[in-house]
N, C-alpha and C positions, 0 to 999 in steps of 0.2 A: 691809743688804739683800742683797750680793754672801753675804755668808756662807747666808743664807737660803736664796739662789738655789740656791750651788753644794749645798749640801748635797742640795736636792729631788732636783738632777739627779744626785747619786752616788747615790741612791738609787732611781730612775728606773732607772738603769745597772742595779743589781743587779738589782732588775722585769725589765727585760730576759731579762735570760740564766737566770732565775728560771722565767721560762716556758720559755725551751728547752729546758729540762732535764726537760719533761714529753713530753718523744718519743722518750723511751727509759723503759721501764718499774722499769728498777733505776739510779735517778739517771741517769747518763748510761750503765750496762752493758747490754750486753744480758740479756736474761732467761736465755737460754741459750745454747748453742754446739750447732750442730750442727740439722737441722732434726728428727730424731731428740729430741734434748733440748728445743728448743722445743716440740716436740709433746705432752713428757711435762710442760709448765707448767713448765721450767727444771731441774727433777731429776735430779740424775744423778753426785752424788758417792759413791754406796755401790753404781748399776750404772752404769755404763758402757753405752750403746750402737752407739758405731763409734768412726771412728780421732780422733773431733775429743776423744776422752776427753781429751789433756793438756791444753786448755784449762780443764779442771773439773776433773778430779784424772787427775794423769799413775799414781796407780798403777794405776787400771784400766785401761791400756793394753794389761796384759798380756792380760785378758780376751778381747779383743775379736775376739783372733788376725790374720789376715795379711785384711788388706783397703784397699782404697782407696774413698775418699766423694768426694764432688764435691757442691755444692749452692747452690742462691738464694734469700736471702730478700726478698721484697717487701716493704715497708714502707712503710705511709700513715698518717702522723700528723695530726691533727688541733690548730693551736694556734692560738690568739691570745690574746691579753691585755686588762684591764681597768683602767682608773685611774681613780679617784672620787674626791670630794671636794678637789681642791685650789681655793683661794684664790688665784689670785695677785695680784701688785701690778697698777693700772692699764697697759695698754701693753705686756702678756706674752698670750700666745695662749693660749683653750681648752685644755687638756690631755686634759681629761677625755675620755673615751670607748671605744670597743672595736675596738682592731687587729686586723687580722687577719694572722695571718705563715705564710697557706698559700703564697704566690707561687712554692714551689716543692714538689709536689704527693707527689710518687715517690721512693722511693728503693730501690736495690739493693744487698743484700749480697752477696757471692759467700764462699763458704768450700770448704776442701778439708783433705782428711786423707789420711795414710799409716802403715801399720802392719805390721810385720814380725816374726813371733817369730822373733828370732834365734836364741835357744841355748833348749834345753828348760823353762831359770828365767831368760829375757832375751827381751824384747821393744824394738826401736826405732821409732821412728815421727817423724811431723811435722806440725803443725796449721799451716793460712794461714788468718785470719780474720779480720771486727772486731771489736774489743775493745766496741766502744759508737760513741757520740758525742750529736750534739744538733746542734738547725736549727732558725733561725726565720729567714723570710725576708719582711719587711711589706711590704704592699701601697702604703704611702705613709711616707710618714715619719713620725713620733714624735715633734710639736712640743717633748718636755722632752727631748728627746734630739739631735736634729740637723736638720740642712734638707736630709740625704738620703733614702733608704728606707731603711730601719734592718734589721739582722738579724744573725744570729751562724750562724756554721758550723763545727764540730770535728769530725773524722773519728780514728778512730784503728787501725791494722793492728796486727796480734801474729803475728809466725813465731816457732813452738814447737816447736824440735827435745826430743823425748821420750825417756824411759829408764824402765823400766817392769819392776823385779824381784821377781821368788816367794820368799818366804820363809818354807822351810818348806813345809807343808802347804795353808795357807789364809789367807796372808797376803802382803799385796802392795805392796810401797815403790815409790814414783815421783820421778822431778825434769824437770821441765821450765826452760827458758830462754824468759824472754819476749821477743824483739826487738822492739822497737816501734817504727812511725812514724805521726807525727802531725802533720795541718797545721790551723792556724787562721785563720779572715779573719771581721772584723767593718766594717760599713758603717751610716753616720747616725748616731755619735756625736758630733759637733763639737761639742758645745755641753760635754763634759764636759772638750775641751782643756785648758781654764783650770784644772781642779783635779789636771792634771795631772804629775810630775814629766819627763816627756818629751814634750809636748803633741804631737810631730809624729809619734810613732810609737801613734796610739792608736785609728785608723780610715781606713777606705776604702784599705788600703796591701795589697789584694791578701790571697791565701795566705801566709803563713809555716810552714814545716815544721822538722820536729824530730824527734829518733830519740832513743833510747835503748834499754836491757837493765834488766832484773829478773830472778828466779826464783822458780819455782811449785815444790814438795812437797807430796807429800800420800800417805796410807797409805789402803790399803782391807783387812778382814777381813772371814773368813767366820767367824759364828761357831757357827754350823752349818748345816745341809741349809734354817732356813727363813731364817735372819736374817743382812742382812751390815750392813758399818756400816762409815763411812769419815770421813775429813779431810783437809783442805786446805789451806794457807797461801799466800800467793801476797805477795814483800816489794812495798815500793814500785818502779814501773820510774822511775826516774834518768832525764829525757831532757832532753835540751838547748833552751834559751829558744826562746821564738818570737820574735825580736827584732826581726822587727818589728811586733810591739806589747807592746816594752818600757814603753811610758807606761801600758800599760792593764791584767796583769796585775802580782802582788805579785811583788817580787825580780827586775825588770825582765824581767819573760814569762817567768817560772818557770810550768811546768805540767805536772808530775810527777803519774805515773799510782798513784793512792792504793791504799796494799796492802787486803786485803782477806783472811780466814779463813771456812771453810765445815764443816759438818758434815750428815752426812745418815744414813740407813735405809732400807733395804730389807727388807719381808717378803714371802716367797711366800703366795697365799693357793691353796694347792693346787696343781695342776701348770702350770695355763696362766694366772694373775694373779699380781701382784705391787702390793704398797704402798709408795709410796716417800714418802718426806718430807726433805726440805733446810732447811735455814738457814743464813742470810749475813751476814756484819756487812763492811760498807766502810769503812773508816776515812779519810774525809775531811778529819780534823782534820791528818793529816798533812802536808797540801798546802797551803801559806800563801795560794797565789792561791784556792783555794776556800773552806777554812777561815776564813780572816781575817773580825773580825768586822767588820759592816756602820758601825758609828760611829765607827768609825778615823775621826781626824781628818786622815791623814798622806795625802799627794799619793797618787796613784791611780800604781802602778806603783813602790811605792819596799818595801822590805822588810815594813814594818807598816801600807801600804794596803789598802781594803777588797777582801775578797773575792767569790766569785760564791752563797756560801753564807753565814747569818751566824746565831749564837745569842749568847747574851749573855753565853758564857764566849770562845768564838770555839776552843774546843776540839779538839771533835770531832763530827762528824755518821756518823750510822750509817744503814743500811737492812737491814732484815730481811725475807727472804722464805721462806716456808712454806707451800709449794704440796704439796697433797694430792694425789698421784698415782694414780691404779689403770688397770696396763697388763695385756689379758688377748687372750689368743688373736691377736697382731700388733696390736695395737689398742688406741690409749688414749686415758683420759679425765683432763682434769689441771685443775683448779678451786679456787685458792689465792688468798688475800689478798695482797697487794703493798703491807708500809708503807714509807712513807719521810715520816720524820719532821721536821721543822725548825720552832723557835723560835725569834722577832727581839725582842727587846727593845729598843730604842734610847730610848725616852722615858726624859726626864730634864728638872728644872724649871730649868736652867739652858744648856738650849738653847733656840733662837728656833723651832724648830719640835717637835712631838709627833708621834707615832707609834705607832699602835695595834698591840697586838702578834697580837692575834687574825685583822688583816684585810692586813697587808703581806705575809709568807710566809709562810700557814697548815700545816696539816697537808696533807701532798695522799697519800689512800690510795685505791689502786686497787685493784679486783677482776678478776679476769680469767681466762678460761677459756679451753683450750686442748686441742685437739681433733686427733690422728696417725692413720694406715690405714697400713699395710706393707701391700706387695704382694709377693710373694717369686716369684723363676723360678730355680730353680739356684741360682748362688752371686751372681746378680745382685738387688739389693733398691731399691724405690723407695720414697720416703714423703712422703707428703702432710700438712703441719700447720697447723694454724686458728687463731691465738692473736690471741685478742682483749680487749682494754680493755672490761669491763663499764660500770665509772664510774669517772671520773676527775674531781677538782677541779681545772681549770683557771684560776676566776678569780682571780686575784693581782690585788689592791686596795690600789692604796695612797692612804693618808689622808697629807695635809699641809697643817696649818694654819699662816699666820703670826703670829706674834704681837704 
């Protein structure tokens, strides 16, 4: 029965952090950098539109010429989650039902850029920004979770000193350095101690922060007067455990920031629009505390314990985004599909409980449109952007019978 139990609740755990990760529209990234780029629906590896380009690709840095950005983004997510169907044994509380983990409503981003052409084929500059993150904050507690109020919070910052060189006529090399820092705090898990390898370090213990370095490259080309076309790499950022909650991620609070590769397009339609089109792949699999798959039998926080992500190879997880652009006259309209894909397979007839794979971590694709105004006075520019969640699948369902 203890085996039953624990397992619900590692599995509960990943439910958890499974909804968090739906208040950010590209896994836990942002959709874009810069409110400029959010404006264009996240587009912006083959233009460039101000100094935050080395977050998306440092070679359009060059572009953009000598300028400085400053800017805030609002953000209201909307989450909770759903659990149905469990059984449990006489003497275990209700589970089932629908949390809510708005308890904390608002969030700000603040971001800045600087951008200098230094030499006639050199441009330097510096991006401050968030990389992403994810929040759920419940309103009561999570009877398969803990007898606190449960919730998860990740924040994560990027300082990216830029370098941004011409080559040639119409072609453009960059490298960026990603600095990173990041903190984590999770509250209302106690009931997952037990399956833990460090049981004391696995909730309610506060903030824990962590830093590390990566690097971004990426080329942009003109390949004539209408077409330009660009790429970007960005390796994994290396940062240090969050320790304390070594019991709670893989490789005792490993949580390395997962590299990711980009490609996009640019066409002018005439002299005052342009079509731009992106794609992104995240490579999540690289990251054991994400990646790892969810049937791991191994203590929670030890090298091959479960992740916050899980498919049934426990490989790799992607997100692809391909948002249709059309910027004309200071002004754009930007309306793209947002998938982000994830398969659970964990049934097997030689476990005590099953698991449907259609209704634990389904597909969750969002639509979303996103809506920019430039105002221009001088060499001074304001801009206003609308980027909204069409539809989103929020309910994460998890089925657990005993047997």
């Amino acid at each position: 029965m203890k085996t039953i139990v624990g397992k619900i609740l590692m599995l509960s755990m990943a439910l958890l952090f499974l909804v968090a990760s739906a208040s950010a529209t590209d896994g836990y990234f942002l959709t874009g950098y810069g409110t400029k780029q959010q404006g264009l629906g996240g587009a912006g590896v083959a233009k460039p539109g101000d100094s935050l380009a080395g977050a998306t690709n440092p070679a359009g840095l060059f572009l953009v010429g000598d300028r400085f950005d400053i800017g805030l983004t609002l953000f209201r997510p909307v989450r909770f989650g759903t659990i149905v169907g469990n059984q449990l044994p006489p003497g275990y509380p209700n589970v089932n039902g629908t949390y809510d983990g708005n308890r904390v409503t608002n969030f700000e981003l603040p971001e800045l850029g600087y951008s200098l052409r230094y030499r006639p084929n050199l441009a330097l500059g510096v991006a401050i920004y968030g990389n992403g993150g994810l929040n759920t904050a419940y309103k009561q507690p999570i009877q398969l979770l803990g007898s606190t109020r449960g919730g998860v919070d990740i924040d994560q910052v990027f300082i990216s000193p830029t370098l941004s060189y011409k080559v040639g006529g119409h072609n453009y090399l960059g490298v960026a350095a990603n600095i990173a820092v990041q903190r984590f705090a999770a509250e209302g898990l106690q009931y997952i101690e037990a399956i833990s390898s460090d049981p004391t370090h696995v909730t309610n213990n506060g903030y824990s922060y962590s830093s590390g370095a990566g690097v971004r490259v990426g080329w942009l080309g003109e390949l004539n007067h209408t077409i330009s076309v660009g790429a970007t790499w960005q390796s994994k950022t290396y940062v240090s455990k969050f320790s304390k909650y070594s019991g709670l991620f893989a490789e005792q609070g490993g949580f390395d920031i997962p590299s990711n590769f980009a490609g996009g397009a640019a066409v002018k339609l005439g002299s005052k629009a342009t079509l731009l089109f992106d794609e992104e792949r995240i490579l999540y699999g690289s990251v054991k505390s994400i990646a790892n798959t969810l049937a791991s039998t191994s203590p929670l926080g030890s090298a091959s314990g479960p992740g916050r992500f899980a498919d049934d190879g426990g490989v790799e997880h992607r997100l692809v985004v391909g948002p249709l652009t059309v910027q004309a006259q200071g002004r754009s309209l930007a309306v793209g599909p947002d998938h982000s894909k994830t398969r659970t397979d964990v049934g097997h007839p030689r476990v005590s409980f099953r698991i449907d794979p259609e209704t634990v971590m389904p597909r969750r694709v969002a639509d979303h449109l996103a809506l920019a105004d430039l105002q221009v006075s001088g060499t001074a520019g304001v801009v206003f952007a609308l980027f909204v969640i069409i539809a989103v699948d929020r309910r994460y369902r998890q089925t657990a019978v005993s047997r």
